[in-house]
C-alpha positions in Angstrom: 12.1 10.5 46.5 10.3 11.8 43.4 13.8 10.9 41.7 13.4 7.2 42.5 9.8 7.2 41.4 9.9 8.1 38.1 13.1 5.5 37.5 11.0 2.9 38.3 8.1 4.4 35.9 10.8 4.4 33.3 12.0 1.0 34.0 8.5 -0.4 34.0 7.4 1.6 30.6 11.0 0.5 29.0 9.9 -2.9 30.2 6.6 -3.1 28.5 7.9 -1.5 25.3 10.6 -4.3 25.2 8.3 -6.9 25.5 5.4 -5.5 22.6 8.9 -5.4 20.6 10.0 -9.0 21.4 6.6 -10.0 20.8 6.5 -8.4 17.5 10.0 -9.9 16.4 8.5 -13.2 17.1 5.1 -12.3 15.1 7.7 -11.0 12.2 9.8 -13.9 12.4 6.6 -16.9 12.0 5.5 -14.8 9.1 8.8 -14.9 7.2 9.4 -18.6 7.9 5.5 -19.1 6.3 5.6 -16.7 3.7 9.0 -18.7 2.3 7.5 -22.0 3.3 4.2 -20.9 1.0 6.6 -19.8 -1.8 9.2 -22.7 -1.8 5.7 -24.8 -1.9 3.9 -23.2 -5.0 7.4 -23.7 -6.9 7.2 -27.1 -6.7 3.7 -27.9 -6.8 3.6 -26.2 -9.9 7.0 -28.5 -10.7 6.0 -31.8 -8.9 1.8 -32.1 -8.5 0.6 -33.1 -11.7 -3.1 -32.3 -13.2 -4.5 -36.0 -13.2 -2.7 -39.4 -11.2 -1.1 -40.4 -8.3 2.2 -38.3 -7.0 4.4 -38.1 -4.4 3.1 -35.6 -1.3 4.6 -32.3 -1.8 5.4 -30.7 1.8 7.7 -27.7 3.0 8.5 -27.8 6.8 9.7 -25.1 9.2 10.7 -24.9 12.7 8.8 -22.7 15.5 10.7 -19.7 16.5 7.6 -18.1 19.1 8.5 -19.9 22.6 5.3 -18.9 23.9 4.0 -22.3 21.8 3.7 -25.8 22.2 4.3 -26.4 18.8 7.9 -27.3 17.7 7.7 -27.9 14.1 4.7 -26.6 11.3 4.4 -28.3 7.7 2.3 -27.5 4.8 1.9 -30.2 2.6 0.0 -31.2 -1.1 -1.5 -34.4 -1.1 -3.9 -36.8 -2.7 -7.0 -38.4 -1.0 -7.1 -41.8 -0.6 -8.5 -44.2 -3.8 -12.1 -44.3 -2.1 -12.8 -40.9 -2.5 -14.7 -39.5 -6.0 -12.7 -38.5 -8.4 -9.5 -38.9 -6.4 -7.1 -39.0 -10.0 -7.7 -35.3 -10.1 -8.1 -34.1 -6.6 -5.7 -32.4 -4.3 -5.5 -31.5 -1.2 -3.3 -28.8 1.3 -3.1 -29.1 5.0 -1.4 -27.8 7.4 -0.1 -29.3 11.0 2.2 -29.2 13.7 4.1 -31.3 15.8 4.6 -31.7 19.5 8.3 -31.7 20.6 9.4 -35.0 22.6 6.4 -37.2 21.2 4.6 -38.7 17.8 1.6 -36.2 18.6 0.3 -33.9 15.7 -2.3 -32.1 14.8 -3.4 -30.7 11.5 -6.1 -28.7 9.7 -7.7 -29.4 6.1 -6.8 -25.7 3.9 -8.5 -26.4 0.8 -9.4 -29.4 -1.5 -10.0 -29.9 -5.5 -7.8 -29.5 -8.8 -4.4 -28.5 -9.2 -5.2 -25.3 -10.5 -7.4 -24.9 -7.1 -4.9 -25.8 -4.8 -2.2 -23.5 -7.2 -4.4 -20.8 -6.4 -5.2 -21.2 -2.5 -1.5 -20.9 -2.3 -1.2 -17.3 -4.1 -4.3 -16.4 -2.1 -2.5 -13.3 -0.2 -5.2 -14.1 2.9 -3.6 -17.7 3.3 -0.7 -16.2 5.2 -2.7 -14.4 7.5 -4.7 -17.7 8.0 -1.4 -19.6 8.3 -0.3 -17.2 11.5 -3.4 -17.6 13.3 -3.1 -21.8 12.4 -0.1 -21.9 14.1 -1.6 -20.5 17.1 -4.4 -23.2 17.4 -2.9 -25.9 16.4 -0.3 -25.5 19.4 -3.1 -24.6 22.0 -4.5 -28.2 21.0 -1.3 -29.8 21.1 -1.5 -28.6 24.9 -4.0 -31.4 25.5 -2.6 -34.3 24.0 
């Protein structure tokens, strides 16, 4: 009888150890896939956002890998406000969103606004990735609702 017992505490302590792994696999994987998003992105801002005028918006996409969100597909993108706003030859902007599989619904989040050289800089920021992971999370819990 005590034989039995402590199988099943192994199983169950196996099981929980499997899981924190898978869970971390999927927390190592969403970091990868934004750190080379972030990268890929400040290449070509640096390349394709110029300093004063309109351009193109400058975007990098990636898919979700963590099943435990909504979210199917994350993007972080460079673009210019519209004419109306001050000063909008020289300003910039970076959001990031997400996208609900099976439907037009999105949902995004302002990252920083201003020059070039702001937006240049917000994406070497080391703290954006962390702020990236933890995006990802609320943008899918308000995906949920729509």
């Amino acid at each position: 009888m005590n034989k039995i017992n402590k199988n099943e505490v192994n199983n169950m302590q196996f099981s929980a150890v499997k899981i924190q792994k898978t869970a971390g696999n999927e927390a190592a994987k969403m970091e990868k896939l934004i750190k080379t998003a972030l990268e890929d992105l400040l290449k070509r801002a640096e390349r394709e956002v110029p300093e004063y005028g309109s351009f193109k918006n400058v975007s990098e996409k990636f898919k979700n890998t963590d099943k435990n969100l909504v979210a199917d597909e994350f993007k972080i993108e460079i673009f210019q406000p519209p004419k109306g706003v001050e000063n909008y030859e020289t300003k910039r902007a970076l959001r990031f969103s997400a996208t609900k599989p099976g439907s037009d619904s999105s949902m995004a989040v302002l990252i920083e606004d201003g020059t070039k050289d702001d937006i240049i800089a917000k994406l070497k920021d080391g703290k954006l990735l962390e702020r990236l992971l933890k995006e990802t999370k609320n943008l899918s819990y308000h995906l949920e609702d729509l």
